[in-house]
N, C-alpha and C positions, 0 to 999 in steps of 0.2 A: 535465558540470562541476558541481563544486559550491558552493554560494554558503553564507556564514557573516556574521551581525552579531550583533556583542555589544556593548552598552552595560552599562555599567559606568559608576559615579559621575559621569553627566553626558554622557559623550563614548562614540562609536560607533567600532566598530575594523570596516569590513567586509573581506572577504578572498573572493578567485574562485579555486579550482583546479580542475584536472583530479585526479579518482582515478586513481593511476595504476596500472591494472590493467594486466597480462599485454598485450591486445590494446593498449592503449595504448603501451606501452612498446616493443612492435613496431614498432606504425606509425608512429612520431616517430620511429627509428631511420631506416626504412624514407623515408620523405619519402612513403608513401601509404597508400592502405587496403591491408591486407593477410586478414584475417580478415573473412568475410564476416556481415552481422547478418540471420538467420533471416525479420527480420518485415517489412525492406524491400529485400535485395540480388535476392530471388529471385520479381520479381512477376509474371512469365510465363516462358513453357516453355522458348522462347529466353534470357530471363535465366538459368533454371536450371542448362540445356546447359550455357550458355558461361562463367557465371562457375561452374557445379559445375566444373568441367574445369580452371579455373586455380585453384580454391580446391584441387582431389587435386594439382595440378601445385605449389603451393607449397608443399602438406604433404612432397611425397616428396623436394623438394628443400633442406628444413629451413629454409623463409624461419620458419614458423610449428608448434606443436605443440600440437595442441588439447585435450590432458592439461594442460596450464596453466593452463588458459580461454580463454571466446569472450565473456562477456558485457562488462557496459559498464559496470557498479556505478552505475544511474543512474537509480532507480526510485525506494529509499525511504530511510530509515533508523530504526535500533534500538537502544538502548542495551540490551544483556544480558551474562551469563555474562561478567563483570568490561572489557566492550570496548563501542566506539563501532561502531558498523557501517555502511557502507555496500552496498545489496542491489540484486541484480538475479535474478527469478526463475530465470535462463539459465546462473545460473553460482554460484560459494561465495562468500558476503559478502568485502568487504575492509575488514580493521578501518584504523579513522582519528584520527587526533587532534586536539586546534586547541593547539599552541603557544603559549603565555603573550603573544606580542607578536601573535597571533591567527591566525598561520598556520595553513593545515590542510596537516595530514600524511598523507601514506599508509604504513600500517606493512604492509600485505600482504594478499594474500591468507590465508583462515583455515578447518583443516578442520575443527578439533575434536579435534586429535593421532590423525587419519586417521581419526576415523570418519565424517566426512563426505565420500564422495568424489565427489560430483555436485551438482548446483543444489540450492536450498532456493527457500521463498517472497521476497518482497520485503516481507512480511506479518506477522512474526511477532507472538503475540498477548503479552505480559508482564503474568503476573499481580502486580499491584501491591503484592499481601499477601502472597506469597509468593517474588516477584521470579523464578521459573520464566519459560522462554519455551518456546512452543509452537510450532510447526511443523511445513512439509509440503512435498513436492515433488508435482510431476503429471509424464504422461511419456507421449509417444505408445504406447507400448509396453507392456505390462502387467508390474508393477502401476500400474493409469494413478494411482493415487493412495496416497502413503506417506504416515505422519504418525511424529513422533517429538516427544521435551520434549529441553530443554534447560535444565541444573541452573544455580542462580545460581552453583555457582565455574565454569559453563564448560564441566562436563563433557555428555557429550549420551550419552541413551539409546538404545538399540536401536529400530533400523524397526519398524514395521507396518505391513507392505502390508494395502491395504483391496481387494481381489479384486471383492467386489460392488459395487465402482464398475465397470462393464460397457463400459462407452465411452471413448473417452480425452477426458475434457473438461475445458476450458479453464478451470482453475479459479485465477484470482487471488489472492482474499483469503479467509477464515472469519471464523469465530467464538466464541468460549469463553465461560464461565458458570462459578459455581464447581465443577460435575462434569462438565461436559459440553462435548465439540467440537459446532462444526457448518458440514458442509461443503455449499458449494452446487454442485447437479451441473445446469449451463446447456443451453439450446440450444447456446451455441459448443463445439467440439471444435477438438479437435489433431489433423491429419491431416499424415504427410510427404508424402501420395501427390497431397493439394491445391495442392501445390508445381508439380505436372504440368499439374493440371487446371484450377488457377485463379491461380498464383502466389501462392498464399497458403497457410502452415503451419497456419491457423485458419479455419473455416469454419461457419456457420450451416446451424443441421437444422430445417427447421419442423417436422419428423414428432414431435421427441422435445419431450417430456414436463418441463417441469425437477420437480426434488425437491432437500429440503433431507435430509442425512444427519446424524445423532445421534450419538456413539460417547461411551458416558463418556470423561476425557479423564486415569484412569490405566491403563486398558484393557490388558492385553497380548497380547490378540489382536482382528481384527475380529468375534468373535464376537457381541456387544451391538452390534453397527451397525443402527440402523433407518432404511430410507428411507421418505420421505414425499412423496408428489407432490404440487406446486404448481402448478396451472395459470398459463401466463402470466406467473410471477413469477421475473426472472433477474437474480439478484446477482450484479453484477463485485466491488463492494466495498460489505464490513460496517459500519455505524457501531458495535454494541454487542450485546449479549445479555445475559439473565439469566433467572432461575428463580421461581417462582412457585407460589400452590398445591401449597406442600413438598414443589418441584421437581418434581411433576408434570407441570408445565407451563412450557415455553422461550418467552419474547419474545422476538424478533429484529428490533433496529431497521435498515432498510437500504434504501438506493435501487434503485427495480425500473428497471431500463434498458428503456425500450421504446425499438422499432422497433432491439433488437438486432441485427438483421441487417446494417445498419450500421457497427457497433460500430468495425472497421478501416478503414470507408475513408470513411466521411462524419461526422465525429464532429460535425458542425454538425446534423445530423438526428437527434441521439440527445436525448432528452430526460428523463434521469431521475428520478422522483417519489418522494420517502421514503413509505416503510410500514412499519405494526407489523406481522409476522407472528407467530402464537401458534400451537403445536405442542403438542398435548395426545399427550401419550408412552403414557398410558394406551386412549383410545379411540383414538388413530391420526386424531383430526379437528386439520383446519389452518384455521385463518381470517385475514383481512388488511384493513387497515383504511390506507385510503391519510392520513397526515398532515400533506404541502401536496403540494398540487398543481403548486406552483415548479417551476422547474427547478432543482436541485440535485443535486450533487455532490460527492466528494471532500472529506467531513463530516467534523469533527473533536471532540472531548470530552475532557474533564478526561481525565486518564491515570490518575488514581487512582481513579476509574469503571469499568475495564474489565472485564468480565465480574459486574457487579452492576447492578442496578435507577440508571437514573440520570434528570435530571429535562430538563435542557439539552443541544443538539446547536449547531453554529457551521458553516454551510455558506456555500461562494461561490454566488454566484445565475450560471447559463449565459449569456452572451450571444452567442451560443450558445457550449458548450463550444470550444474550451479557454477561451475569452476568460470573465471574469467581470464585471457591473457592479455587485457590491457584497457586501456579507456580510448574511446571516439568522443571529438566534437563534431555537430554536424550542422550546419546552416538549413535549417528548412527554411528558409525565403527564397531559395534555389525553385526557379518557375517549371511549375512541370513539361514545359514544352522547350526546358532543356536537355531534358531525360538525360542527365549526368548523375552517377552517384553523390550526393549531398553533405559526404565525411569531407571535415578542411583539415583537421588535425587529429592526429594519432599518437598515444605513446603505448609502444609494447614494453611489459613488463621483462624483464630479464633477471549591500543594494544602494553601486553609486549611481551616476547619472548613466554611464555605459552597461548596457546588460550584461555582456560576461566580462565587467572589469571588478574579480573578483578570484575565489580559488574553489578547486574542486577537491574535494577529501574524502578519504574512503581507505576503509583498514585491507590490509592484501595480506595472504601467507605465501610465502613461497614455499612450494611445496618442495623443492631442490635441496635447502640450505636449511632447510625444517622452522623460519623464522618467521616473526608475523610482525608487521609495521604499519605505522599512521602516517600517511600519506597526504601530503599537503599541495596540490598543484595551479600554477597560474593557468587560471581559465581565461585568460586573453591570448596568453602565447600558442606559437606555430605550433611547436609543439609537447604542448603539457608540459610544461617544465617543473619541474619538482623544485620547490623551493623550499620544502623543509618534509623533515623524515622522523619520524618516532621510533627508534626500536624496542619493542614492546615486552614484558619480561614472560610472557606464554601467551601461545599461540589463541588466535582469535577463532574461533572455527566459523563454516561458511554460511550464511545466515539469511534474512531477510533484510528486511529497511530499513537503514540509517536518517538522522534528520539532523541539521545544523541546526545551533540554536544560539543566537548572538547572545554576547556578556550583556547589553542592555537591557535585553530581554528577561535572562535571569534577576537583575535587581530590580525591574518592576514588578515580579512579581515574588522574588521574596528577600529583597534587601541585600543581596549579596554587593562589597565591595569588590570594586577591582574592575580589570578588563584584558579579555581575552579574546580565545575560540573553542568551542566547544562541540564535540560531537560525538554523536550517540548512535547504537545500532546494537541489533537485536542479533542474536547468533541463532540454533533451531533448537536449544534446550528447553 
């Protein structure tokens, strides 16, 4: 489901839907599940059997056809190539709209006038200066990992399978800089065959090695891919990257997930820590420099930041994940040879010319007073200061990624009058 509030001159308009994808439009026909979800219908051998068998049994008898889609559109979202998107990495975005009285709309599933004909990321990266978006698919199968762009009117460029990604792994999010991708290749993989042996499509390798991969990012073949082994250090998701020592040299800011192993099924044991990694392209040396020790996650930054040098990151604090008990600002221009924690502002819960002279937003439930609110905070002040509050008429439940999306944005691309703020996030339905 996806959630939307925009405030405009004083007053808040919120609005709940369903995207309604392919598999949804099924099963609310249907009055039940009918298309089965990869990461929890199949979590032992006996699940697999018996619902494998009714999922071929209702494919041959046309309840469902899974050339349509199987995903849920309920992970991220994107504003590129002239549309709103709604992403899930399992399937092709579906574009969306919010209605002038703030409805959200679902306009469809979306290939790219057929050159997209399978899943993409939930991830894509949009460069700011040049409004391009970036992306990639992973795939048990080889090639486990394709990358292609996507032009700002829309149109989308030819594959590149990347071969020397050798494993099929579980690869989430990236990272961009102004010439350069960077992919991270995890301890987790993609296996169908852990479907057998452990009820689960995704699986932890302690044997392997992670490494970040390189590819400049107009490349037309994987020729220029460098990998780089990182011991120890496994990124689900990117905060940022950029270039340095005239591009010599890649920072990549990003939370290392420890005790990955985890990852699916105890996510209250996961604890993941930001680090700078720097990747010297010349000698092939990598270094890492942890910049708080927090627990944090699911980090957000100006947008007009992305793939340049930037100074502020806005993360929730775990308690444990998914739950969060408040928001961090953190300065990574903090030099590693101060080895100070890197948080300047805290609040616990109870794009002008300045980078964070702006506001941070994000729906919170208190779980105490059973109430759920839209949260408006100055992202300049010491500390978080709440400058305006929504109280919402039912609760938000705890979800994935939200994205801001400025009122100018909305009427260039579909006429809407007015002006506001607007913001959208995904809950886990």
């Amino acid at each position: 489901m996806l959630h939307s509030t925009k405030i405009s001159q004083g007053k808040a308009i919120f609005c709940s839907r369903y995207v309604k994808t392919y598999k949804y439009l099924v099963e609310k026909e249907a009055g039940f599940s009918i298309i089965p979800n990869l990461f929890s219908d199949f979590n032992s051998f006996i699940a697999l059997v018996c619902r494998g068998a009714v999922s071929v049994t209702r494919r041959k008898i046309g309840q469902f056809d899974p050339s349509n889609g199987i995903g849920l559109a309920n992970t991220s979202l994107a504003l590129f190539g002239g549309n709103l998107f709604a992403l899930c990495e399992s399937d092709l975005p579906y574009a969306i709209k919010l209605a002038p009285n703030g409805d959200i709309i679902t306009i469809g599933r979306h290939n790219f006038e057929g050159n997209l004909p399978i899943n993409m990321t939930a991830h894509p990266k949009i460069d700011p200066d040049t409004g391009e978006a970036f992306a990639f698919r992973y795939c048990p199968i080889p090639p486990f990992l394709t990358y292609f762009r996507i032009h700002p009117n829309g149109t989308k460029s030819r594959d590149i399978p990347i071969f020397s990604m050798t494993r099929p792994s579980f690869i989430h999010d990236f990272a961009i800089t102004k010439n350069y991708i960077i992919f991270p290749d995890t301890q987790l993989e993609t296996n169908p065959f852990g479907l057998i042996t452990s009820g689960a499509p995704v699986g932890y390798n302690s044997r392997k090695v992670p490494r970040l991969g390189v590819l400049p990012r107009y490349a037309t073949d994987e020729s220029k891919m460098k990998w780089f082994e990182v011991p120890g250090f496994n990124m689900i998701h990117a905060i940022n990257a950029w270039e340095v020592d005239d591009g010599d040299t890649i920072v990549v800011i990003a939370p290392n997930t420890m005790s990955i192993e985890h990852f699916l099924e105890r996510l209250d044991l996961i604890r993941p820590r930001i680090e700078k990694v720097k990747v010297d392209l010349k000698k092939g040396m990598v270094s890492r420099y942890t910049m708080s020790s927090w627990n944090l996650e699911l980090a957000s930054i100006n947008q007009a930041c992305v793939g340049k040098k930037n100074k502020y990151i806005y993360a929730p604090i775990g308690n444990p994940l998914p739950k969060a008990k408040g928001v961090v600002k953190l300065d990574v221009s903090i030099s590693e040879i101060d080895q100070r924690d890197c948080i300047v502002a805290t609040r616990i819960f109870g794009p002008n010319s300045n980078e964070d002279n702006g506001y941070v937003v994000c729906y919170m439930h208190n779980e105490s007073t059973r109430e759920s609110s839209f949260i408006v905070m100055d992202a300049k002040s010491h500390d978080l200061e709440i400058v305006a509050a929504v109280k919402l008429p039912r609760r938000v439940p705890y979800g994935f990624h939200g994205r801001f999306v400025k009122e100018s944005d909305l009427n260039t691309l579909w006429k809407v009058d007015g002006s506001g703020l607007l913001e959208l996030g995904f809950n886990l339905k």
